[in-house]
C-alpha positions, -999 to +999 in steps of 0.1 A: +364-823+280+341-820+311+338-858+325+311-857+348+312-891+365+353-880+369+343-848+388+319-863+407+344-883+425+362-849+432+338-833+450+344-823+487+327-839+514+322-797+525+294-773+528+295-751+497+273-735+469+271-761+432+264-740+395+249-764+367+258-751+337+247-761+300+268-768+268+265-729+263+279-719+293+245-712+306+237-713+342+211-737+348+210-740+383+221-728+414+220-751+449+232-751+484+249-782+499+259-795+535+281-817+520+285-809+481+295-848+476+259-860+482+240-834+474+256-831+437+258-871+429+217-873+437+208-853+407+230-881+388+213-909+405+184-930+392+162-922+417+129-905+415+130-870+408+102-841+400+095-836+360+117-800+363+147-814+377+144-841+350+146-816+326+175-796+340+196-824+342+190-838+306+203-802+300+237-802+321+265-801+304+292-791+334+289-781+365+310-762+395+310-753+433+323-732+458+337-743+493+326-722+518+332-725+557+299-732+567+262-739+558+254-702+570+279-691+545+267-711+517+231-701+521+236-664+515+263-670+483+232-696+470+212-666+476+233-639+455+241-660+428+206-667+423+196-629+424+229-617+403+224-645+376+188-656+375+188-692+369+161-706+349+155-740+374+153-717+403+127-709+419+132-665+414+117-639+435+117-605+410+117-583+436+137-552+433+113-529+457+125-509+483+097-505+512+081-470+525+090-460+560+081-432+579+110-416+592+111-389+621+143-373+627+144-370+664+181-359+667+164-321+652+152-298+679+119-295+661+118-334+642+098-332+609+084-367+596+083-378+560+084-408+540+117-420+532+128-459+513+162-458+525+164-474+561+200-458+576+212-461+608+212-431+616+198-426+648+164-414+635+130-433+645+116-453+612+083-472+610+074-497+585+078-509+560+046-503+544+037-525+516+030-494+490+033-458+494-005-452+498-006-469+530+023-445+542+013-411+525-025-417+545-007-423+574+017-395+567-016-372+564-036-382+590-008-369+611+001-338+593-038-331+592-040-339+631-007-327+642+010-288+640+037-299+632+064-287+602+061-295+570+095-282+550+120-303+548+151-276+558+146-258+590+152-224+590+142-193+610+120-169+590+108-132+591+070-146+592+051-175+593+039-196+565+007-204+554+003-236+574+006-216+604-020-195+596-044-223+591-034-242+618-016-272+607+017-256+622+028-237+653+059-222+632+086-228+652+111-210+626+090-181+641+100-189+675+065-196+691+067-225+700+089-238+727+110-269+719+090-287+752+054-282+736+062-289+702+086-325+715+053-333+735+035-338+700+065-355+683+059-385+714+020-384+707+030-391+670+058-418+681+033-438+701+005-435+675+028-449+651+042-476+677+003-487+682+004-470+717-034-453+713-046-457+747-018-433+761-018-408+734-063-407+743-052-405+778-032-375+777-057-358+753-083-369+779-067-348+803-055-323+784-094-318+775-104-314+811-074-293+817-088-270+790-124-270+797-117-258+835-101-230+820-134-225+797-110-230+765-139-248+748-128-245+711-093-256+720-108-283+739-134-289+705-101-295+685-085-318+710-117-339+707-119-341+676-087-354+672-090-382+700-120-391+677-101-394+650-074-417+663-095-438+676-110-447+641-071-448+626-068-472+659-095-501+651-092-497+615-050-510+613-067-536+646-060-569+628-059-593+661-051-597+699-015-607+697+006-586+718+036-583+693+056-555+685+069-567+643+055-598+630+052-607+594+027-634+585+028-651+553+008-672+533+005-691+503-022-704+475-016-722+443-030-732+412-023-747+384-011-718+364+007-698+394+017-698+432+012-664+451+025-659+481+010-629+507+028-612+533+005-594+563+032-569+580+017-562+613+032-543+634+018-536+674-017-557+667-019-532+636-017-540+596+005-515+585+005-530+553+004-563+526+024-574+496+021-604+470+046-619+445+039-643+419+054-677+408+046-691+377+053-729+363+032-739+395+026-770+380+066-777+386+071-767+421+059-777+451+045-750+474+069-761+502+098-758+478+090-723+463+082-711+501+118-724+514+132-701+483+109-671+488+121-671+524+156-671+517+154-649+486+134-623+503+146-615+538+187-625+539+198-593+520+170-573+543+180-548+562+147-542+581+138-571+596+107-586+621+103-604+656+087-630+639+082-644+613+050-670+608+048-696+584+018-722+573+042-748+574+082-759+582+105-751+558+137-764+545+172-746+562+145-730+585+169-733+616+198-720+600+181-691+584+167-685+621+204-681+631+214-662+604+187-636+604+193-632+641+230-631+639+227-603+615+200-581+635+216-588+667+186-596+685+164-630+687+140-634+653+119-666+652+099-683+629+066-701+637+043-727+627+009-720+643-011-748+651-038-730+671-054-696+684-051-665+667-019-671+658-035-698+635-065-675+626-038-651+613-020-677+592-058-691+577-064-651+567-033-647+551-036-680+531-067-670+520-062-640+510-034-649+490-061-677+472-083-645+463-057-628+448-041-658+429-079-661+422-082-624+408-052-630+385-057-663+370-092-662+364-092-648+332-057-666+322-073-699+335-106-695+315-085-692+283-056-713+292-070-742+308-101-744+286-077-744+253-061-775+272-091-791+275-108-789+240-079-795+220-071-822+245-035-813+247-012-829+274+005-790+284-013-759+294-006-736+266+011-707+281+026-698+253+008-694+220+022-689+187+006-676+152+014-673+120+002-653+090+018-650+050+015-616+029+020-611-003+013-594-037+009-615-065+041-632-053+058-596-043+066-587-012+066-616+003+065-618+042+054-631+072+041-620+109+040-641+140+016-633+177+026-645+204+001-647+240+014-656+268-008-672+292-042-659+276-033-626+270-020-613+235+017-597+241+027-571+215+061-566+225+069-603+215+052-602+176+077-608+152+078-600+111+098-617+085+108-615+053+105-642+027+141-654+018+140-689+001+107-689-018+105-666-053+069-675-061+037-676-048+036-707-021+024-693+010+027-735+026+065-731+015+066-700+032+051-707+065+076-738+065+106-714+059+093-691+087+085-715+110+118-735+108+136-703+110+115-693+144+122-731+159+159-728+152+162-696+170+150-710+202+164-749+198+204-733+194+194-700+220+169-704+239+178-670+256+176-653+230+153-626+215+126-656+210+126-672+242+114-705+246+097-730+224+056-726+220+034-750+237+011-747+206+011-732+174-019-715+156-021-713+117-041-681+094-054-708+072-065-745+067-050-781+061-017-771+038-009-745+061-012-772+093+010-795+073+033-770+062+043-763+097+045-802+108+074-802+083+090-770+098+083-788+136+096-822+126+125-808+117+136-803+144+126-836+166+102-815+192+067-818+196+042-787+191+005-789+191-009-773+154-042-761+147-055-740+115-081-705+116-103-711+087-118-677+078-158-673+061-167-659+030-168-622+048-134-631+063-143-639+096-127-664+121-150-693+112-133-726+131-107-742+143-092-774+127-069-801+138-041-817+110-072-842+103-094-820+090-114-824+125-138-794+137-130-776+170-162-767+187-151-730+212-176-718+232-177-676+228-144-669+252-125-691+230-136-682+200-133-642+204-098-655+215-088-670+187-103-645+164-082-618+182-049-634+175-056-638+140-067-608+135-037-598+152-009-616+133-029-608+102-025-571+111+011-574+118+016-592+088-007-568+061+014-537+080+047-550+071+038-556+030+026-525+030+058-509+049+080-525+025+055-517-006+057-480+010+094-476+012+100-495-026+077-467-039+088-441-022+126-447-031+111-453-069+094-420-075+104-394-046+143-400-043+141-395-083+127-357-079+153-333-081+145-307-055+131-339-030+151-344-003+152-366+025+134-341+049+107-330+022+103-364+015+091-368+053+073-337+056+050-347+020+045-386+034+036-369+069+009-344+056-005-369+029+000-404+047+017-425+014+028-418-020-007-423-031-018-396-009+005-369-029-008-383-058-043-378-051-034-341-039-037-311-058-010-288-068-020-258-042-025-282-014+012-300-022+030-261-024+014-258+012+043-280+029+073-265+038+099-258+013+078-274-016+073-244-044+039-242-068+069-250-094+083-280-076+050-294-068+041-296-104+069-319-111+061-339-080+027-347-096+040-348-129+064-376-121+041-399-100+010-397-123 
């Protein structure tokens, strides 16, 4: 038996990495220590302590830790752990992207360029990352479009030219006319275009120009011209700022109370080769300090690519140490910054808002749903998670059940669920929707890793007050507190209202209410389709299985051309013999025997 006040007295006074663990095994949490002693007895201590680490350790069980030499040490185990076993206290970056680079292999005698997302070290020349593989393919085309240089990947000589040569985005060296000099003098041009060095590469065209016009080469000259042209714009389009860098990343963060989004400017050489975004939701829970420290340490320890700098809106936790580590691993000097003035600053105030407008461009339609439920059925959680519930039956037969789920606004098919009735033999949908309910609840109260996740932050009925109070029962069963509200339907079967378990009127405005009528006519969908599947497969193993002559794969091929037993029975004869392997003989007994 796990005593944790005994084992607390064990712990080292060492750097290390600590695992909370639940009665199930379960890791909880993972942390990072200085000295494991301290930092594992404050979670036990009665001081004050945020409403998610409450929670986590109500839910401890055990816990364990690893020594490890030093804090450095610790700080990338914390780090693997977290990404290997996904912790549900952590903070988790879900980020399993590899970056686009553009790679030039200048080892070849004639380099080609292409876009690669493995960085090697390899002695090529790579550039990036770009955030997405637009930003590298226009890059990658601008230069293909501007430059003659090859364009197949294995270099061979050939007996003629291809057709890139013959329109002039080549100067086919695998035919030999082009010297390895000329055609190296446009690999630099493309080097320093893509290391932000512009000015020289419009030099050297500038002079190349003049060169070409003395020699009344006008045309040739027209090309070059065009092409300075054209860099120029590439140029002051990727211009972001003044800051004479050569790989900064700049990163900012906005929150709300549904999500935190942090935005990452990659700049490279005063230009933005690209952006990215990630998403953290239970905002509510974490402080934007806290999930910046873990999105630092998440994102750029196992990197292999790595900036200059890197600029933060604020200090972080471990910020020196992940300095060291980051820099021990590159083997070259990579800082991170807190601007507090200039462009530097400017750069920072950009990112963060841009990060607001795109926290703003996801939540918006979450948050008008989400928070606005909150508000008019004045409930004390957002309801991220919302779950409803419909009965189906015939007459008493047939008896089952279907369940919606949406998840923060937005109606989630891959998380419905359908039941069948198993302790109720009459007609009682109330007794039903308690069985099905209890039987949900218990599946996330004993797992709640398992298929159903967690527990709903409110519960939506298909009917009135016996249905509310029918599900009450199933909730206080189980000593947890869900939110339930009833869809009354109109005469025509429309979504009329919502009501409260006293009988009190919800007034929605339109969002709300097209909201609500979706998910009922959801789980009433999901719900009808599963009677009928099971009505469906009871009559077909009643009347087809019992045709001599029927089997299994006519059975298919008669439900596909005619859609259900009653479709076959409505057919004719000539239009039944018409399916494959079905005789004007057989299907005259197949009517015969479901008339």
């Amino acid at each position: 038996m796990f005593n944790i006040k005994e084992e607390l007295k064990k712990l080292p006074e060492k750097p290390g990495v600590y695992i909370m663990r639940d009665k199930n095994d379960n890791i909880l949490y993972v942390g990072k220590a200085v000295i494991l002693k301290n930092r594992v007895k404050q979670y036990f201590n009665k001081t004050n302590k945020t409403a998610r680490i409450e929670k986590m350790v109500s839910l401890i069980d055990h816990f364990e830790y690893i020594v490890t030499d030093n804090e450095a040490e610790a700080l990338i185990l914390e780090c693997n752990l977290i990404k290997k076993n996904m912790p549900k206290f952590n903070v988790l970056l879900k980020d399993d992207k590899t970056y686009p680079y553009i790679k030039i292999d200048i080892k070849s005698d004639y380099p080609n360029i292409f876009i690669t997302r493995r960085f090697l070290n390899d002695g090529a020349k790579y550039f990036g990352p770009y955030a997405n593989a637009g930003s590298a393919k226009e890059m990658l085309n601008f230069i293909k479009e501007r430059f003659q240089i090859r364009q197949c990947r294995k270099f061979k000589s050939n007996k003629r030219a291809c057709l890139n040569y013959h329109i002039k985005k080549c100067l086919a060296p695998c035919m030999g006319y082009v010297s390895k000099d000329k055609y190296r003098k446009q690999i630099d041009q493309i080097i320093m275009l893509l290391e932000g060095k512009t000015r020289e590469i419009i030099k050297q065209i500038n002079e190349e120009i003049i060169e070409l016009s003395n020699k009344q080469e006008y045309e040739k000259a027209a090309i070059l011209r065009d092409k300075k042209i054209a860099i120029e714009r590439i140029s002051e389009k990727q211009k972001v700022s003044n800051i004479n860098e050569k790989a900064i990343d700049v990163i900012g963060i906005a929150k709300n109370e549904l999500s935190i989004c942090i935005e990452i400017f990659f700049i490279r050489n005063s230009k933005m080769i690209g952006r990215e975004h990630y998403f953290f939701e239970n905002s509510n829970e974490l402080t934007e300090n806290e999930t910046l420290s873990e999105f630092i340490k998440q994102y750029y320890i196992n990197r292999i690519d790595l900036p200059t700098k890197i600029m933060l809106p604020e200090k972080i936790e471990d910020i020196e140490i992940i300095e060291n580590l980051l820099s021990n691993k590159a083997n070259r000097k990579i800082e991170f910054k807190i601007p507090k003035k200039g462009e530097k600053l400017r750069l920072i105030e950009m990112t963060n808002n841009n990060a607001k407008i795109t926290l703003d461009n996801k939540t918006r339609e979450k948050e008008d749903i989400v928070l606005k439920l909150k508000e008019v059925l004045k409930l004390d959680k957002l309801p991220r998670k919302i779950e409803c519930f419909d009965i189906s039956n015939i007459a008493g037969e047939y008896m089952v059940a279907g369940m919606c789920v949406a998840k923060d606004g937005i109606i989630n098919r891959n998380l419905a669920r359908r039941f069948k009735i198993k302790t109720v033999f009459t007609q009682d949908d109330p007794k039903c929707m308690e069985e099905v309910v209890t039987r949900r609840i218990k599946h996330s109260v004993e797992n709640p890793k398992g298929a159903f996740g967690n527990l709903p932050n409110l519960i939506f009925a298909d009917g009135g007050i016996t249905q509310i109070r029918a599900i009450k029962r199933a909730v206080n069963k189980y000593n947890v507190s869900i939110p339930v509200f009833g869809m009354v339907k109109d005469d025509k079967h429309n979504t009329k209202k919502l009501i409260n378990e006293n009988k009190d009127e919800i007034e929605l405005n339109d969002t709300l209410m097209n909201f609500v009528t979706n998910m009922q006519n959801e789980v009433h969908r999901i719900a009808i389709e599963y009677n009928r599947k099971l009505r469906d497969k009871d009559i077909t193993k009643s009347k087809l299985d019992k045709i001599k002559g029927i089997g299994e794969k006519r059975k298919k091929d008669l439900l596909k051309n005619f859609g259900s037993i009653e479709g076959i029975k409505n057919a004719d004869i000539t239009e039944i013999s018409k399916v494959k392997g079905i005789t004007e003989e057989l299907a005259r007994k197949i009517k015969k025997e479901l008339i």
